[in-house]
C-alpha positions in Angstrom: 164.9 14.7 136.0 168.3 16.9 135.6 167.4 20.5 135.0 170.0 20.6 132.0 170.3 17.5 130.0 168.6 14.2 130.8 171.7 11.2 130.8 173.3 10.4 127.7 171.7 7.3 127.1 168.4 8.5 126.9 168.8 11.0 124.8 167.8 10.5 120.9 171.1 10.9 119.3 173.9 9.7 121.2 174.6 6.7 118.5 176.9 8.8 116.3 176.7 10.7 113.5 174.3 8.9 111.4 171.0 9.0 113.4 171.6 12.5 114.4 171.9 13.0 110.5 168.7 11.1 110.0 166.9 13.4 112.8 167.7 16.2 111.2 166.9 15.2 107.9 163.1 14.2 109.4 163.0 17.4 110.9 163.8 19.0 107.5 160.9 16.7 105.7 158.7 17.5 108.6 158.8 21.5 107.7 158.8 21.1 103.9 156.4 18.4 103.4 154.5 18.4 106.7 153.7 15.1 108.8 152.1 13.5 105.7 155.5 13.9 104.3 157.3 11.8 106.8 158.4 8.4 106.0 161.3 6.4 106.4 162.0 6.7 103.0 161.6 10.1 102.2 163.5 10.8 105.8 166.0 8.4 103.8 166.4 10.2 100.8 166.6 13.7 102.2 169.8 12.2 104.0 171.6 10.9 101.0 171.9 7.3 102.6 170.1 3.9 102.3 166.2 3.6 102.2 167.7 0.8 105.3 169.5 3.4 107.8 166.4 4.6 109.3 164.8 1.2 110.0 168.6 -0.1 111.1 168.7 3.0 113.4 165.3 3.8 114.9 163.0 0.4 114.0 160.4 1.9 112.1 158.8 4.9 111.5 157.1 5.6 114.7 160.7 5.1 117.3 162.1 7.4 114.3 159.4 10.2 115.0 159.2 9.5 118.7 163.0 10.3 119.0 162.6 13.4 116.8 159.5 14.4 119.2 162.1 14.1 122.4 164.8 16.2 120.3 161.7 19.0 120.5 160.6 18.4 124.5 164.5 18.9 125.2 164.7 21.8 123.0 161.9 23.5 125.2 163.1 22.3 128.1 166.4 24.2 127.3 164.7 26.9 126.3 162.6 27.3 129.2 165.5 26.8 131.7 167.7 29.6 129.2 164.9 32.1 129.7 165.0 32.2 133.5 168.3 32.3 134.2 169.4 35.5 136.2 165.6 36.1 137.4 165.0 35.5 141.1 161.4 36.9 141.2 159.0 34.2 141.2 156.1 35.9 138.9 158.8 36.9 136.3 160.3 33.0 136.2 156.4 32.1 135.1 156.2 34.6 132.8 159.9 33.6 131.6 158.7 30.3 131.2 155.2 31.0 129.7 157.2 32.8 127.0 159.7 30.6 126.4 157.1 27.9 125.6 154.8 30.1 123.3 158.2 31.4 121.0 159.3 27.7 120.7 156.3 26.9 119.5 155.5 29.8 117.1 159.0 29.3 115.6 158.9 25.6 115.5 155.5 24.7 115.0 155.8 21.6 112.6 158.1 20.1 115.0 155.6 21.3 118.0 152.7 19.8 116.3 154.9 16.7 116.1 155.3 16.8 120.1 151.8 16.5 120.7 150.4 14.2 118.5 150.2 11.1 120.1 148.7 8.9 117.5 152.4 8.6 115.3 154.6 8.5 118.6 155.6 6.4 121.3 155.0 8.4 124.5 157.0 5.7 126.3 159.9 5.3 124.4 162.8 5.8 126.8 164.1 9.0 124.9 161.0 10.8 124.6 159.7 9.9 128.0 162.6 11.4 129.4 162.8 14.3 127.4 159.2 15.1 128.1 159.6 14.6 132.2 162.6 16.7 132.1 160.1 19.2 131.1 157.6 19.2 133.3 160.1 19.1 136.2 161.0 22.5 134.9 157.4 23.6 134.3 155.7 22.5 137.6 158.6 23.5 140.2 158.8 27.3 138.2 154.9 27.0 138.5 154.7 26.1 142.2 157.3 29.1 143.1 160.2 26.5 143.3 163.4 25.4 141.6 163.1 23.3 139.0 163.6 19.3 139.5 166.3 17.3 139.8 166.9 13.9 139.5 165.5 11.2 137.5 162.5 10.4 139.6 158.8 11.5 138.5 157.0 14.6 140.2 155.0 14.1 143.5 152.1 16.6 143.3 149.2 17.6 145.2 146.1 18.0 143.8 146.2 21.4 144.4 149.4 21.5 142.3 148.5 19.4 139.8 145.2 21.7 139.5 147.7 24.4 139.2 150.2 23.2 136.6 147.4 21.9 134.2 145.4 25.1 134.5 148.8 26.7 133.3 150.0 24.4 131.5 146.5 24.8 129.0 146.9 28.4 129.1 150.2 28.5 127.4 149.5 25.6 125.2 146.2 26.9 123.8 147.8 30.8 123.4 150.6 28.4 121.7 147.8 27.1 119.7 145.9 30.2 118.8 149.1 31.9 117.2 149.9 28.8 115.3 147.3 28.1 114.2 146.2 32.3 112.8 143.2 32.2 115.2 144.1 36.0 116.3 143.8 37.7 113.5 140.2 38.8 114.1 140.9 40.2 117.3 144.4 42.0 115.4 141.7 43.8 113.1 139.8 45.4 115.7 142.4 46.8 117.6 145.5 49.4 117.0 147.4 48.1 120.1 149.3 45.1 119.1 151.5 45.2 115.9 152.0 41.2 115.4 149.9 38.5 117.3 153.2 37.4 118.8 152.7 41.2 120.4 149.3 40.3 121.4 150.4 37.1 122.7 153.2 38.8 125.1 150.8 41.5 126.2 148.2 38.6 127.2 150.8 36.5 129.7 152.1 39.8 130.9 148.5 40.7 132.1 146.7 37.3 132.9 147.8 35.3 135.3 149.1 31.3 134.7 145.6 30.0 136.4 147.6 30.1 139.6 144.0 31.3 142.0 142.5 27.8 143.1 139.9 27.5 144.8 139.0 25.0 147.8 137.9 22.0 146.3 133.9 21.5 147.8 134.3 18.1 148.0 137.3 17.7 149.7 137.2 16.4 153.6 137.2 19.6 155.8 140.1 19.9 158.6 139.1 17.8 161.8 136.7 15.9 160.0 134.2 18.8 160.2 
Protein backbone atom coordinates (compact mmCIF):
# COMPACT_ATOMS: atom_id res chain seq x y z
CA UNK A 1 0.00 0.00 0.00
CA UNK A 2 1.43 3.68 -1.00
CA UNK A 3 2.97 5.27 1.97
CA UNK A 4 0.95 8.60 1.21
CA UNK A 5 -2.36 8.25 -0.20
CA UNK A 6 -3.95 4.89 -1.29
CA UNK A 7 -5.31 5.47 -5.28
CA UNK A 8 -8.06 7.72 -5.91
CA UNK A 9 -10.59 5.29 -6.43
CA UNK A 10 -10.46 3.79 -3.25
CA UNK A 11 -10.60 6.39 -1.28
CA UNK A 12 -14.08 7.43 0.44
CA UNK A 13 -14.75 10.69 -1.18
CA UNK A 14 -13.56 11.00 -4.56
CA UNK A 15 -17.35 11.27 -6.03
CA UNK A 16 -17.59 15.02 -5.61
CA UNK A 17 -18.68 17.35 -3.39
CA UNK A 18 -21.74 15.81 -2.08
CA UNK A 19 -20.58 12.61 -0.27
CA UNK A 20 -17.59 14.38 1.10
CA UNK A 21 -20.39 16.82 2.47
CA UNK A 22 -22.30 13.89 3.77
CA UNK A 23 -18.98 12.44 5.57
CA UNK A 24 -18.48 15.28 7.25
CA UNK A 25 -21.77 15.84 8.25
CA UNK A 26 -21.71 12.01 9.89
CA UNK A 27 -18.59 12.77 11.40
CA UNK A 28 -20.24 15.91 12.94
CA UNK A 29 -23.41 13.70 14.22
CA UNK A 30 -20.93 11.12 15.38
CA UNK A 31 -19.28 13.77 17.96
CA UNK A 32 -22.50 15.42 19.03
CA UNK A 33 -24.80 12.66 19.23
CA UNK A 34 -22.47 9.67 19.51
CA UNK A 35 -22.88 6.36 17.37
CA UNK A 36 -26.46 5.94 18.62
CA UNK A 37 -26.90 9.23 16.92
CA UNK A 38 -25.96 8.06 13.52
CA UNK A 39 -28.44 7.50 10.89
CA UNK A 40 -28.92 8.21 7.46
CA UNK A 41 -31.38 10.56 8.25
CA UNK A 42 -29.98 12.45 10.88
CA UNK A 43 -26.50 12.32 8.76
CA UNK A 44 -29.13 13.77 6.15
CA UNK A 45 -30.45 16.51 8.00
CA UNK A 46 -27.18 17.74 9.49
CA UNK A 47 -26.22 18.21 5.68
CA UNK A 48 -29.14 20.32 4.56
CA UNK A 49 -30.00 17.78 1.70
CA UNK A 50 -32.47 14.94 1.03
CA UNK A 51 -33.29 12.20 3.64
CA UNK A 52 -32.25 10.15 -0.24
CA UNK A 53 -28.51 11.44 -0.71
CA UNK A 54 -27.06 9.20 1.70
CA UNK A 55 -28.62 6.01 0.54
CA UNK A 56 -28.02 7.33 -3.30
CA UNK A 57 -24.44 7.86 -2.29
CA UNK A 58 -23.18 5.21 0.10
CA UNK A 59 -26.18 2.33 0.04
CA UNK A 60 -27.20 2.27 3.48
CA UNK A 61 -26.06 3.07 6.67
CA UNK A 62 -23.36 0.70 7.25
CA UNK A 63 -21.12 1.59 3.46
CA UNK A 64 -21.93 5.28 4.86
CA UNK A 65 -20.08 4.49 8.22
CA UNK A 66 -17.56 2.15 6.71
CA UNK A 67 -16.41 5.01 4.35
CA UNK A 68 -16.29 7.43 7.30
CA UNK A 69 -14.24 4.68 9.34
CA UNK A 70 -11.55 4.73 6.19
CA UNK A 71 -11.59 8.70 6.27
CA UNK A 72 -10.16 7.98 10.07
CA UNK A 73 -7.46 4.85 9.19
CA UNK A 74 -6.15 7.47 6.45
CA UNK A 75 -6.16 10.18 8.82
CA UNK A 76 -3.77 8.09 11.07
CA UNK A 77 -1.97 6.78 8.49
CA UNK A 78 -1.04 10.47 7.60
CA UNK A 79 -0.51 11.22 10.77
CA UNK A 80 1.75 8.55 11.55
CA UNK A 81 3.84 8.95 8.37
CA UNK A 82 3.83 13.18 9.34
CA UNK A 83 5.31 12.28 12.66
CA UNK A 84 8.38 10.51 11.39
CA UNK A 85 9.47 12.53 8.85
CA UNK A 86 13.14 13.90 9.36
CA UNK A 87 13.91 11.04 11.96
CA UNK A 88 16.44 8.43 10.82
CA UNK A 89 16.88 6.66 14.29
CA UNK A 90 14.85 3.60 14.33
CA UNK A 91 13.73 3.66 18.18
CA UNK A 92 12.61 7.41 17.79
CA UNK A 93 10.38 6.42 14.37
CA UNK A 94 8.45 3.79 16.98
CA UNK A 95 8.18 6.18 19.37
CA UNK A 96 7.02 8.82 16.53
CA UNK A 97 4.62 6.40 15.53
CA UNK A 98 3.39 5.14 18.95
CA UNK A 99 2.58 8.89 19.56
CA UNK A 100 1.08 9.69 16.63
CA UNK A 101 -1.41 6.90 17.11
CA UNK A 102 -2.25 7.65 20.87
CA UNK A 103 -2.91 11.84 20.04
CA UNK A 104 -5.22 10.77 17.08
CA UNK A 105 -7.01 8.91 19.16
CA UNK A 106 -7.28 11.08 22.24
CA UNK A 107 -8.31 13.99 19.95
CA UNK A 108 -10.61 12.06 17.80
CA UNK A 109 -12.02 9.49 19.91
CA UNK A 110 -15.64 9.29 18.57
CA UNK A 111 -14.36 8.88 15.17
CA UNK A 112 -11.65 6.24 16.75
CA UNK A 113 -14.25 4.35 18.48
CA UNK A 114 -15.94 4.27 15.08
CA UNK A 115 -12.70 2.57 13.51
CA UNK A 116 -12.85 -0.25 15.62
CA UNK A 117 -16.13 -1.30 15.94
CA UNK A 118 -16.65 -3.88 13.68
CA UNK A 119 -20.26 -4.72 14.28
CA UNK A 120 -21.66 -1.24 12.20
CA UNK A 121 -18.88 -1.47 9.45
CA UNK A 122 -17.78 -3.31 6.57
CA UNK A 123 -14.16 -4.26 7.11
CA UNK A 124 -14.08 -5.19 3.44
CA UNK A 125 -15.48 -2.45 1.70
CA UNK A 126 -12.87 -1.51 -0.83
CA UNK A 127 -12.30 2.05 0.76
CA UNK A 128 -11.92 1.08 4.20
CA UNK A 129 -9.93 -2.02 3.46
CA UNK A 130 -7.46 0.07 1.83
CA UNK A 131 -7.34 2.73 4.15
CA UNK A 132 -6.81 0.30 6.93
CA UNK A 133 -3.78 -1.79 4.97
CA UNK A 134 -2.27 1.46 4.14
CA UNK A 135 -1.88 1.59 7.83
CA UNK A 136 -0.46 -1.23 8.89
CA UNK A 137 2.11 -1.00 6.03
CA UNK A 138 3.18 1.99 7.92
CA UNK A 139 2.97 0.43 11.38
CA UNK A 140 4.62 -3.00 10.81
CA UNK A 141 7.68 -1.79 8.43
CA UNK A 142 8.36 1.35 11.26
CA UNK A 143 7.98 -1.62 13.82
CA UNK A 144 10.35 -4.15 12.15
CA UNK A 145 13.15 -1.21 11.82
CA UNK A 146 12.15 -0.73 8.07
CA UNK A 147 10.61 1.77 5.72
CA UNK A 148 7.22 1.82 5.52
CA UNK A 149 5.37 -0.24 2.55
CA UNK A 150 4.77 0.41 -0.72
CA UNK A 151 2.52 -0.82 -3.13
CA UNK A 152 -0.77 -2.23 -3.07
CA UNK A 153 -0.07 -5.72 -2.14
CA UNK A 154 -0.68 -7.12 1.59
CA UNK A 155 2.22 -7.51 4.18
CA UNK A 156 4.32 -10.85 4.24
CA UNK A 157 5.24 -11.37 7.87
CA UNK A 158 6.96 -13.86 9.94
CA UNK A 159 5.69 -15.07 12.89
CA UNK A 160 8.21 -13.48 14.62
CA UNK A 161 7.06 -10.18 13.12
CA UNK A 162 3.61 -10.64 13.38
CA UNK A 163 4.36 -11.52 17.25
CA UNK A 164 6.05 -8.20 17.17
CA UNK A 165 3.55 -5.83 15.45
CA UNK A 166 0.58 -7.21 17.51
CA UNK A 167 2.43 -7.11 20.84
CA UNK A 168 2.91 -3.27 19.74
CA UNK A 169 0.24 -2.77 18.08
CA UNK A 170 -1.97 -3.66 21.67
CA UNK A 171 0.33 -1.55 23.57
CA UNK A 172 -0.57 1.59 21.78
CA UNK A 173 -4.12 0.73 21.32
CA UNK A 174 -4.86 -0.13 24.91
CA UNK A 175 -2.75 3.19 26.28
CA UNK A 176 -5.14 4.73 23.40
CA UNK A 177 -7.86 3.14 25.30
CA UNK A 178 -6.93 3.93 28.85
CA UNK A 179 -6.86 7.78 28.14
CA UNK A 180 -10.05 7.63 26.26
CA UNK A 181 -11.67 6.12 28.10
CA UNK A 182 -10.46 8.28 31.93
CA UNK A 183 -8.98 5.01 33.21
CA UNK A 184 -5.77 6.98 34.49
CA UNK A 185 -7.00 9.07 36.70
CA UNK A 186 -6.35 6.92 39.76
CA UNK A 187 -2.85 6.50 38.96
CA UNK A 188 -2.88 10.81 38.25
CA UNK A 189 -3.97 11.06 42.06
CA UNK A 190 -1.22 9.31 43.49
CA UNK A 191 1.47 10.86 41.91
CA UNK A 192 2.90 14.64 41.44
CA UNK A 193 4.89 13.67 38.18
CA UNK A 194 2.55 13.91 35.36
CA UNK A 195 0.40 17.10 34.96
CA UNK A 196 -2.33 15.57 32.30
CA UNK A 197 -2.72 11.76 31.55
CA UNK A 198 -1.75 12.68 28.02
CA UNK A 199 1.76 13.50 30.15
CA UNK A 200 1.50 10.27 31.64
CA UNK A 201 0.87 8.67 28.46
CA UNK A 202 4.09 10.18 26.72
CA UNK A 203 6.26 9.45 29.72
CA UNK A 204 5.01 5.58 29.47
CA UNK A 205 6.06 5.04 25.51
CA UNK A 206 9.22 7.09 26.14
CA UNK A 207 10.17 4.47 28.87
CA UNK A 208 8.57 1.08 27.89
CA UNK A 209 9.42 -0.48 25.00
CA UNK A 210 6.75 -1.40 21.85
CA UNK A 211 6.80 -5.33 23.01
CA UNK A 212 9.73 -5.56 20.53
CA UNK A 213 11.90 -8.54 23.05
CA UNK A 214 10.47 -12.02 21.61
CA UNK A 215 11.25 -14.80 22.79
CA UNK A 216 12.07 -18.24 20.85
CA UNK A 217 8.99 -19.78 20.37
CA UNK A 218 9.37 -23.53 22.43
CA UNK A 219 7.48 -25.20 20.01
CA UNK A 220 9.00 -24.16 16.99
CA UNK A 221 11.35 -26.98 15.00
CA UNK A 222 14.94 -26.37 16.22
CA UNK A 223 17.78 -25.68 13.32
CA UNK A 224 18.92 -29.09 11.72
CA UNK A 225 16.07 -30.72 12.92
CA UNK A 226 17.58 -31.06 16.41
Amino acid sequence: MATARSPADTRPYHHGGLPLALLAAAESVLVRDGIAGLGLRAIAREAGVSHTAPKHHFGDTTGLLSDLAAVGFQRLHDAMLAAMVGIADTQERRLAIARAYVHFAHANPALFGLMFRNEIIDMQRPSLAAAATATLQVMAPTIGGQQPAEGTEALALSGTEAVRVTAAWAYVHGLSTLLIDHRLQGILKSTTAFASPVDLVDAVLRQVRLGLDVLPDPAAPLPNGG
